[in-house]
C-alpha positions in Angstrom: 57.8 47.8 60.4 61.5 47.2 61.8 61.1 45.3 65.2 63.5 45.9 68.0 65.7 42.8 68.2 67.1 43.1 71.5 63.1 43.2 73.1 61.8 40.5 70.8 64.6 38.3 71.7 64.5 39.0 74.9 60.5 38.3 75.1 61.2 34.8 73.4 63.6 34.3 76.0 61.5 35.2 79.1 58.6 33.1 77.0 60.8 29.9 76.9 61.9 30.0 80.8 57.6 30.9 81.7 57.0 27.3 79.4 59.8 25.9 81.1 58.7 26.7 84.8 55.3 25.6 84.0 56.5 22.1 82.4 59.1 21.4 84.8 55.7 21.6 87.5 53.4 19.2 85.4 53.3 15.5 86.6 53.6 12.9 83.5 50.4 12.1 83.3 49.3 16.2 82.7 51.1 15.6 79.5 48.9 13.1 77.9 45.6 15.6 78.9 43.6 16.9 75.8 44.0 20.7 74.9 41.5 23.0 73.2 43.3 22.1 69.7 42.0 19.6 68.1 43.8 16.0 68.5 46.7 17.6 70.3 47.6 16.8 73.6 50.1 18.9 76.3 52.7 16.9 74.9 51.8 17.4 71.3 51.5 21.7 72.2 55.5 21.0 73.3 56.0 19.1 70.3 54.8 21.7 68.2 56.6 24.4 69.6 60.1 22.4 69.5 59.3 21.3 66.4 59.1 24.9 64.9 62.5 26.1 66.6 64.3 22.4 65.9 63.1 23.7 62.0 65.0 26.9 62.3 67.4 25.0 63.5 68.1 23.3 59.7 66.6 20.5 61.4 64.1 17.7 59.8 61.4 16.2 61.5 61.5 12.6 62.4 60.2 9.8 59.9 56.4 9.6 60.3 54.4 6.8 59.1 51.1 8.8 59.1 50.2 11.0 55.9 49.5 14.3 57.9 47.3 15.2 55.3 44.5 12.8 55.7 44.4 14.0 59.3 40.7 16.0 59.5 42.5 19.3 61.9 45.4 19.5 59.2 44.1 22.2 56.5 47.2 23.3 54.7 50.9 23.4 54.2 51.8 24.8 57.5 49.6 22.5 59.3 50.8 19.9 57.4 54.6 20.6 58.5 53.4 21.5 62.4 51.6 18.2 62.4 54.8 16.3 61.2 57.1 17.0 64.4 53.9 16.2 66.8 53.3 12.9 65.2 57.2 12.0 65.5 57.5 13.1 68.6 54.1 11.9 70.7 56.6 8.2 71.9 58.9 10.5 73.1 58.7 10.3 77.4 57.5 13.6 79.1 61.3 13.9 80.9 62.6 13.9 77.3 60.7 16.4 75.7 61.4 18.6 78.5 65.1 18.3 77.7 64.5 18.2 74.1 62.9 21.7 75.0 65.7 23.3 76.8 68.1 22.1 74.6 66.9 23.7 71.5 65.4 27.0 73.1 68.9 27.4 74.6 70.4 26.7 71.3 67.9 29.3 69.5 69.0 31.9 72.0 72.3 32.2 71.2 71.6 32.5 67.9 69.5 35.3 67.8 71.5 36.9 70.5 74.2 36.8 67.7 72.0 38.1 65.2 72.2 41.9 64.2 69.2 44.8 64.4 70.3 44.6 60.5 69.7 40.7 60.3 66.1 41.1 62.0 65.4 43.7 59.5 65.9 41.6 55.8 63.2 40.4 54.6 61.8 36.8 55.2 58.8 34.4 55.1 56.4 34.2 57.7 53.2 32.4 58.7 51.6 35.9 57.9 53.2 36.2 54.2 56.5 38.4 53.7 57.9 40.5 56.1 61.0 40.7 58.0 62.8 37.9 60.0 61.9 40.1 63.1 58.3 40.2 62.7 58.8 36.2 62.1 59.8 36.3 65.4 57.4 37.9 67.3 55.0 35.7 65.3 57.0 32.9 67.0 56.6 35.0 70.4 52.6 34.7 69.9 52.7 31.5 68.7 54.8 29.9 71.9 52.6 32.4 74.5 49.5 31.0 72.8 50.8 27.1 73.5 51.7 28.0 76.8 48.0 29.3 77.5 46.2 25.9 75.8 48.4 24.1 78.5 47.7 26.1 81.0 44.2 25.8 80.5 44.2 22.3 79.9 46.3 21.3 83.4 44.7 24.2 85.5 47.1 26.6 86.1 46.2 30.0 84.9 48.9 32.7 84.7 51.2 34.7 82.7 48.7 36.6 81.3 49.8 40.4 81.2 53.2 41.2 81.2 55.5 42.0 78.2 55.3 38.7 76.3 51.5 38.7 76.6 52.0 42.3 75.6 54.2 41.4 72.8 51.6 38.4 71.7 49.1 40.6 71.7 49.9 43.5 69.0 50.4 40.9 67.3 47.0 40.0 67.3 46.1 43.1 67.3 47.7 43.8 63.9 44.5 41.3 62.5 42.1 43.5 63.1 41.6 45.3 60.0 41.4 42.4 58.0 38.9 40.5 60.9 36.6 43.4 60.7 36.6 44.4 57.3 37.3 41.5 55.4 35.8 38.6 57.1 33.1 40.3 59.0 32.1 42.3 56.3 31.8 45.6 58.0 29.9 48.2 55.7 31.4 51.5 54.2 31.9 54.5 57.1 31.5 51.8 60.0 33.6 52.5 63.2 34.4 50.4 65.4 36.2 50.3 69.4 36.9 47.0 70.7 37.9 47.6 74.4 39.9 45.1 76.7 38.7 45.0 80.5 41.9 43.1 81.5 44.5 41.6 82.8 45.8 43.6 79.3 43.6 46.9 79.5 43.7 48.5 75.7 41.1 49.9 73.4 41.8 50.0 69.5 39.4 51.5 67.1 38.3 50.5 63.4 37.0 52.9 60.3 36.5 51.4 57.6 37.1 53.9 54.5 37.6 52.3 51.4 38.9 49.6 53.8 38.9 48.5 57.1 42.0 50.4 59.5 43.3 51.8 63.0 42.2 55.2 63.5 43.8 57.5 66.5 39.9 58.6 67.7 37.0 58.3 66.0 34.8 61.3 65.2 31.5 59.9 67.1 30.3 57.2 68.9 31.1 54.0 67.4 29.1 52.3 65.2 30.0 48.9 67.3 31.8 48.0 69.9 33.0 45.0 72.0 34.1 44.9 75.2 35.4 41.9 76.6 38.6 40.5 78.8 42.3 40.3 76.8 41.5 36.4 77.9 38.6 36.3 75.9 39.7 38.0 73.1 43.1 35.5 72.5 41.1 32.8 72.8 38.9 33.7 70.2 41.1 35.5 68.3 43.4 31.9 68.3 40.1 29.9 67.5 40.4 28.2 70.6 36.9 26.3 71.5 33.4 27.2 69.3 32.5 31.3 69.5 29.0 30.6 70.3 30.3 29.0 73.7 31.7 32.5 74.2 29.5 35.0 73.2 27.7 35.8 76.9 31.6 36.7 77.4 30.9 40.0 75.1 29.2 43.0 75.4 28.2 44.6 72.4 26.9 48.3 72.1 25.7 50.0 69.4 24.9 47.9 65.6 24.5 44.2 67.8 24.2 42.5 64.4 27.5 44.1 63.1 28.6 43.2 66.8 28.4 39.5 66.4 29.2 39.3 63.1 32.9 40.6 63.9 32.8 38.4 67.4 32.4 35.1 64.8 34.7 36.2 62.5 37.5 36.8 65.2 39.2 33.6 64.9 41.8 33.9 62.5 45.2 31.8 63.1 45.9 29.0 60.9 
C-alpha cells in the first residue's frame, strides 16, 4: 500500500522535534537511567535511534570492541546492527548526543523532503520484509515514537500519546494483528475477534479468522473474544515492553477467556 510521503514525512518530522523537546528537558544524569529494554539506557534509546537514521545516512557505526552477538538481548541481524551504534556511542556526553541528534534528524529531513511520492513508492527493505521505502518509513515513525515512550517512562514524563504520530505508530501496529492472532496465538478456524482501545487513541478493529486470520469491516455476531484495554497498554505490549503477566489485570477479556489470554501473551511482536 502506497503511503502518502508528504504526511509520513511530515509525522517523522513532528516525531524528531517531540524527542527533541523532551531531551532538551532531561538533566544528565536522566540519561544514564535504565529503560524497559533490556541493558539499554535513555542514552542508549537516543543512540539507537541516531544510529538507524546516521545508517540511512551511508553512514558506519563506530569501531566497537564488543562482539554484539555474545550480548544475551541481541537475537538477530537487526539487533546485532542496532546494538552496534549503542555500544559506540554510550562514551559519548549527553550534550553531544543531543547535537548528534539534531544534526542528523535535520539532515534526514531534507532528504526526504527531496524525495518524490514516486521515490516513497519503489520497492525496498524493511524491518517487516519487502515493501516500499515509504512503509520503511513509517516503520521508522513507530520505531522513534516507541523510543520516545521507553524514555518517557523511564524519566517520568508521560505525554505525546494521541496525536498523529501516535496515530501514525499505531496502524502500524495495527497492521500485526492478523499474524498476532492467527499465527502466534493460534486462534481456531471461524474465531472472531474485536480488540477495543479505551484511550488516549479510541479504536476498535476486528479479526475472522477464515482460512487465515484478517480485518473484517463488522462481524456477523458477537465476538468470539475480545480485549479491551487502553492504546497505552496495548503498545506496550504490543512492543514487548516489560513481562505480559505484569499486565494482564490491565485487560478485560469477554467472551472465549482462554482464547483471550492466549492472544494477550502472544501480543508482543517487534524484534
Amino acid at each position: 500500500m502506497s503511503q502518502d510521503k508528504d504526511t509520513v514525512v511530515a509525522a517523522l518530522a513532528a516525531e524528531w522535534a517531540a524527542i527533541d523537546a523532551l531531551l532538551t528537558a532531561l538533566p544528565p544524569e536522566q540519561w544514564a537511567l535504565p529503560t524497559s529494554l533490556p541493558e539499554w539506557s535513555v542514552q542508549d534509546n537516543v543512540s539507537h535511534i541516531i544510529g538507524t537514521e546516521y545508517a540511512l545516512d551511508g553512514q558506519a557505526p563506530p569501531p566497537c570492541a564488543a562482539d554484539v552477538r555474545t550480548l544475551p538481548h541481541v537475537r538477530n541481524d537487526i539487533g546485532a546492527a542496532n546494538e552496534l551504534w549503542v555500544q559506540g556511542l554510550r562514551t559519548e556526553s549527553p550534550e553531544r548526543m543531543l547535537e548528534r541528534f539534531r544534526d542528523i534528524t535535520a539532515t534526514r529531513h531534507k532528504a526526504l523532503d527531496a524525495m518524490s511520492q514516486a521515490d516513497f513508492d519503489k520497492p525496498s527493505w524493511t524491518p517487516a520484509g519487502r515493501d516500499t521505502f515509504g512503509r520503511f518509513m513509517r516503520i521508522r515513525l513507530f520505531d522513534c515514537w516507541m523510543h520516545e515512550q521507553d524514555i518517557r517512562e523511564s524519566v517520568g514524563v508521560p505525554g505525546h500519546e494521541d496525536g498523529p504520530c501516535a496515530e501514525m505508530a499505531l496502524t502500524e501496529i495495527a497492521g500485526a494483528l492478523g499474524y498476532i492472532i492467527g499465527k502466534k496465538a493460534g486462534a481456531p478456524e471461524g474465531a472472531t475477534v474485536t480488540v477495543e482501545l479505551t484511550g488516549p487513541i479510541h479504536g476498535t478493529w476486528h479479526v475472522a479468522v477464515a482460512g487465515r486470520a484478517a480485518f473484517v469491516d463488522e462481524l456477523p455476531g458477537p465476538a468470539t473474544t475480545t480485549l479491551r484495554l487502553s492504546s497505552t497498554v496495548f503498545t506496550r505490549l504490543t512492543g514487548g515492553r516489560g513481562p505480559v503477566a505484569d499486565r494482564l489485570s490491565d485487560v478485560t477479556i469477554e467472551g472465549d477467556t482462554e482464547l483471550g489470554t492466549r492472544i494477550v501473551h502472544a501480543l508482543p511482536f517487534t524484534i
